[in-house]
C-alpha positions in Angstrom: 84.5 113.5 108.5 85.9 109.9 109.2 89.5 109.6 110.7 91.7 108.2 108.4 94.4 105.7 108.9 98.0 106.3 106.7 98.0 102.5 106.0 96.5 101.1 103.0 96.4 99.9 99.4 94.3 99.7 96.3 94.2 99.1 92.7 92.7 100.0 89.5 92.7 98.5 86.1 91.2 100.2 82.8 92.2 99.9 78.9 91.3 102.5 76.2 91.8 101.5 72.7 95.0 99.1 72.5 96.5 99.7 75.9 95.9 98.4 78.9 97.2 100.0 82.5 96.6 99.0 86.0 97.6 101.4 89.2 98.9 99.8 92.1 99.0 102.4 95.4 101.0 101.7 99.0 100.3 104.4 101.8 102.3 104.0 104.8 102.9 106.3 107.7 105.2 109.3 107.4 105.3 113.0 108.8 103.4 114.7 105.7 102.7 113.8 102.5 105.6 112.4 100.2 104.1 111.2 97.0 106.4 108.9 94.6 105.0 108.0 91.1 106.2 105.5 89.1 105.3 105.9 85.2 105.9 104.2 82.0 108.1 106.1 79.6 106.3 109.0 77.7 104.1 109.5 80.7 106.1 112.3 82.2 103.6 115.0 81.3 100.4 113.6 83.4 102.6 114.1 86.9 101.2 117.2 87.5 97.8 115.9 87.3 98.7 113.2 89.0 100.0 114.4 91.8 96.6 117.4 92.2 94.6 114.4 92.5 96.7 112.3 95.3 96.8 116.0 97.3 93.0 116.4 97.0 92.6 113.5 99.3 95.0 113.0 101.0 97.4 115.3 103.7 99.7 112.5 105.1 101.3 109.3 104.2 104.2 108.4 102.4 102.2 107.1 99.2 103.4 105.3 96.4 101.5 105.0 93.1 103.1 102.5 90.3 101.3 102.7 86.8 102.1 99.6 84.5 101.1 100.1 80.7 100.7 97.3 77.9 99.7 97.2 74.3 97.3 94.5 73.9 97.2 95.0 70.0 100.6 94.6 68.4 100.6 96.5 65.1 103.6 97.2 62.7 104.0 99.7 59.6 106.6 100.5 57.1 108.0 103.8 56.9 109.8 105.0 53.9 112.3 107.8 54.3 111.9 109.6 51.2 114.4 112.0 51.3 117.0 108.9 51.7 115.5 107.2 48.9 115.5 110.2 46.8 119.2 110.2 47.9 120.1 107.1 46.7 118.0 107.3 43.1 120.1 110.3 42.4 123.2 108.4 43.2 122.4 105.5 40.9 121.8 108.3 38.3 124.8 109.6 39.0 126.6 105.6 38.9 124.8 104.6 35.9 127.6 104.1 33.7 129.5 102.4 36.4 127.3 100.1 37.8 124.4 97.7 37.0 121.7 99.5 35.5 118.9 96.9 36.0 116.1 97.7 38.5 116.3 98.0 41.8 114.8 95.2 43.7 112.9 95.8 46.9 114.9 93.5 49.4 118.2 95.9 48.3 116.0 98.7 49.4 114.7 97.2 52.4 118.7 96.3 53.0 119.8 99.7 52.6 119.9 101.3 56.5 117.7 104.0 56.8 115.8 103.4 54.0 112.3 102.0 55.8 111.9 102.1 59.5 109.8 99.3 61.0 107.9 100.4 63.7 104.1 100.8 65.6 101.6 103.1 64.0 101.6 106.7 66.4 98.1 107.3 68.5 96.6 109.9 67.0 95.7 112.6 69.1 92.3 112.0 70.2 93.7 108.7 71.3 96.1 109.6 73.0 93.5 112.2 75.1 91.5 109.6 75.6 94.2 106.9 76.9 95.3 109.7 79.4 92.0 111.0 80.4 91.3 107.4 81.3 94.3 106.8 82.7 93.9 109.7 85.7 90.2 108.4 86.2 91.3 105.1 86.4 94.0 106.9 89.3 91.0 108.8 90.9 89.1 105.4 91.1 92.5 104.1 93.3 92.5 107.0 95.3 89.1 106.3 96.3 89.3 102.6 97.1 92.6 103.6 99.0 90.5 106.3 100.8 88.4 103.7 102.1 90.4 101.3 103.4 92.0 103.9 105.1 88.8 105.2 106.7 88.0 101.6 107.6 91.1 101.9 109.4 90.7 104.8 111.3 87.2 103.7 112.3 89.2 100.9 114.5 91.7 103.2 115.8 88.9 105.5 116.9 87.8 103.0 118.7 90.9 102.5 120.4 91.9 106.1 121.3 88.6 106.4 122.6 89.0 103.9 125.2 92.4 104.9 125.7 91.2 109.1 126.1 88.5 107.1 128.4 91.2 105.6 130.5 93.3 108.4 131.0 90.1 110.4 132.7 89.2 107.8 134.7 93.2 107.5 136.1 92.7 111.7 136.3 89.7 111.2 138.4 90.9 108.8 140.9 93.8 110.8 141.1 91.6 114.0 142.2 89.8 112.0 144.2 92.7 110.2 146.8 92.4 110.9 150.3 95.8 112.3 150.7 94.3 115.5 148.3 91.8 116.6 151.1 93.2 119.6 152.8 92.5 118.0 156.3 94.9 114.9 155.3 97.5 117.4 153.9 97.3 119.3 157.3 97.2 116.0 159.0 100.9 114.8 157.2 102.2 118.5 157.8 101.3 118.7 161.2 102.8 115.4 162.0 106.4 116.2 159.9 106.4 119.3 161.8 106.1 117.6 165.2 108.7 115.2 164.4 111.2 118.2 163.4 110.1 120.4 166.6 110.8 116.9 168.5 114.3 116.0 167.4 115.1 119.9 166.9 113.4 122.1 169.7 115.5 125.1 168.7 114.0 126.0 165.4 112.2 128.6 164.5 108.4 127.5 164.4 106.9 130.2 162.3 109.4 129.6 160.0 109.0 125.9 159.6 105.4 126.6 159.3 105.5 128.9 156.4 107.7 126.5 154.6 105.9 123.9 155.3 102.9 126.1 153.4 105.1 126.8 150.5 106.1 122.9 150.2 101.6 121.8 150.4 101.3 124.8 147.6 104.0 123.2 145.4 102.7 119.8 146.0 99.1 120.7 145.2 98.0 118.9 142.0 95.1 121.3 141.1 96.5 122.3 138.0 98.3 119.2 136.7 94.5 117.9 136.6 92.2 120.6 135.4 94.7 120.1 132.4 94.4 117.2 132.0 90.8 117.2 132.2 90.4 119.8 129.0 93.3 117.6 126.8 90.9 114.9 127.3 88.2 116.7 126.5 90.1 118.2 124.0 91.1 114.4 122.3 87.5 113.5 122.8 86.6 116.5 120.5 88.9 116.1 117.5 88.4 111.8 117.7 84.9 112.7 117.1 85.6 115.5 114.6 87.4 113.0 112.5 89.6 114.5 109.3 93.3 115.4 109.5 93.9 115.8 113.4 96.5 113.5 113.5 99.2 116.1 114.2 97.4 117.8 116.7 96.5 114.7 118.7 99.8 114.2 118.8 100.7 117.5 120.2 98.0 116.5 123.2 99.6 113.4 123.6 102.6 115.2 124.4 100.9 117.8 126.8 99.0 114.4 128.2 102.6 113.3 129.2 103.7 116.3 131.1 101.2 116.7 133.1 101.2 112.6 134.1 105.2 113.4 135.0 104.6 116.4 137.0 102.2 114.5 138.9 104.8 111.5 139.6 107.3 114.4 140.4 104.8 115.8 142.9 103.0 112.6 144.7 103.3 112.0 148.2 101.0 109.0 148.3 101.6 105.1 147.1 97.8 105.6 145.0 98.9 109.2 143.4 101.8 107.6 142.3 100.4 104.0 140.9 97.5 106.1 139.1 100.7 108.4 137.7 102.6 105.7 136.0 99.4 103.9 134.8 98.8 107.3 133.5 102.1 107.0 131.7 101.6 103.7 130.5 97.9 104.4 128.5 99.4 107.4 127.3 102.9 105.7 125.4 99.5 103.7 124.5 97.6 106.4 122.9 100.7 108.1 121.2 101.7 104.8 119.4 98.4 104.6 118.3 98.0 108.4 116.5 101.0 107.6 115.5 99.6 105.9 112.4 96.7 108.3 112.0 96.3 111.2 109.2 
């Protein structure tokens, strides 16, 4: 599977019979997926339908979807209420001595409210299926031009996080590689602190200083900071190659990518550790921003 950006748009125009609809769809970033559909009046019913289709591709995204609708035929028909006109016959029966009894005309009928409605022939019902079976095909055709621009998207952002997963073992690497790591520079630094406290204060206790001075390399030992750091980023290299949904969880590595680059700031007693740390830092704000706008 291709990683997927949640940035994108498409569109989709069909007709069926008179009417003629075009789908316009916006995805931008958000923390799941929030789907808001705009539809014409009389529409309502299709949501469902709509909404199955959007989930089958997509997890995240805040995605809008706007459905315009036109007639491109205009057609008109006369509808006679009968039961109003039957109404008023029986009234002019009931009149006839009291009013004029010579035929009714049809512009007094037509003038009489109620009487004839104006108004657009209904769809009949295979129609009307057909207008909304082509209206969610014309949806699923969106979905999948949206799809794709979204995957062309993540294609370049996989590009970018890989460099940037790239970076961040290199840093962890140099890192395990300073001099001030090897356990005869560490003994080197402890032995000389030691001297200088046994110089200025001959009094104190020298096994003492000794085993804290143990307890302070142990503490000070980056060993763990950096075999973690070595499986997140061969645990980012992994799901960037895996593609799909994995936003969320390279997010949560981003996070653990972050801790361990602070605890080894918190713990550096060289001026290289320390550079390689907050370079560390830097690529990964980098890399976070970046999954940021992934699926």
């Amino acid at each position: 599977m291709s990683l997927q950006s949640m940035t994108g748009f498409a569109r989709s125009e069909r007709s069926s019979g008179r009417n003629r609809f075009a789908w316009e769809l916006r995805s931008v970033n958000g923390k799941g997926l929030d789907i808001r559909l705009r539809l014409p009046p009389g529409l309502e019913r299709l949501e469902p339908d709509m909404r199955r289709l959007i989930s089958e591709k997509f997890t995240r995204g805040n995605l809008q979807a706007n459905l315009t609708l036109t007639v491109s035929e205009t057609r008109m028909e006369a509808v006679l209420n009968r039961d109003a006109l039957a109404a008023v016959m029986a009234l002019r029966e009931e009149l006839g001595g009291l009013v004029d009894p010579s035929p009714l005309r049809l512009d007094t009928l037509m003038g009489i409210r109620g009487l004839v409605d104006i108004r657009e022939p209904e769809e009949d019902e295979d129609a009307l299926s057909a207008r909304d079976a082509a209206i969610l095909g014309s949806l699923d055709e969106a979905l999948g031009h949206l799809q794709h621009m979204r995957e062309g998207e993540g294609a370049a952002l996989a590009v970018v996080l890989k460099g940037h997963v790239s970076r961040i073992g290199e840093l962890t690497e140099a890192v395990e590689a300073d001099p001030s790591r090897r356990p005869d520079e560490i003994a080197r630094r402890l032995s000389l602190q030691l001297s200088t406290l046994l110089q200025e204060a001959p009094t104190l206790d020298r096994d003492r200083l000794h085993a804290e001075a143990a307890l302070l390399a142990t503490k000070a030992d980056l060993r763990e900071e950096i075999d973690r750091l070595k499986a997140h980023v061969a645990a980012a290299g992994e799901l960037i190659g895996k593609g799909g949904p994995v936003g969320r969880r390279l997010d949560f590595l981003a996070q653990e990518f972050n801790r361990e680059s602070n605890t080894i700031c918190s713990k550096s007693n060289s001026a290289a550790v320390t550079a390689a740390g907050i370079e560390l830092k830097v690529v990964i704000d980098q890399f976070r921003e970046q999954v940021q706008n992934l699926e």
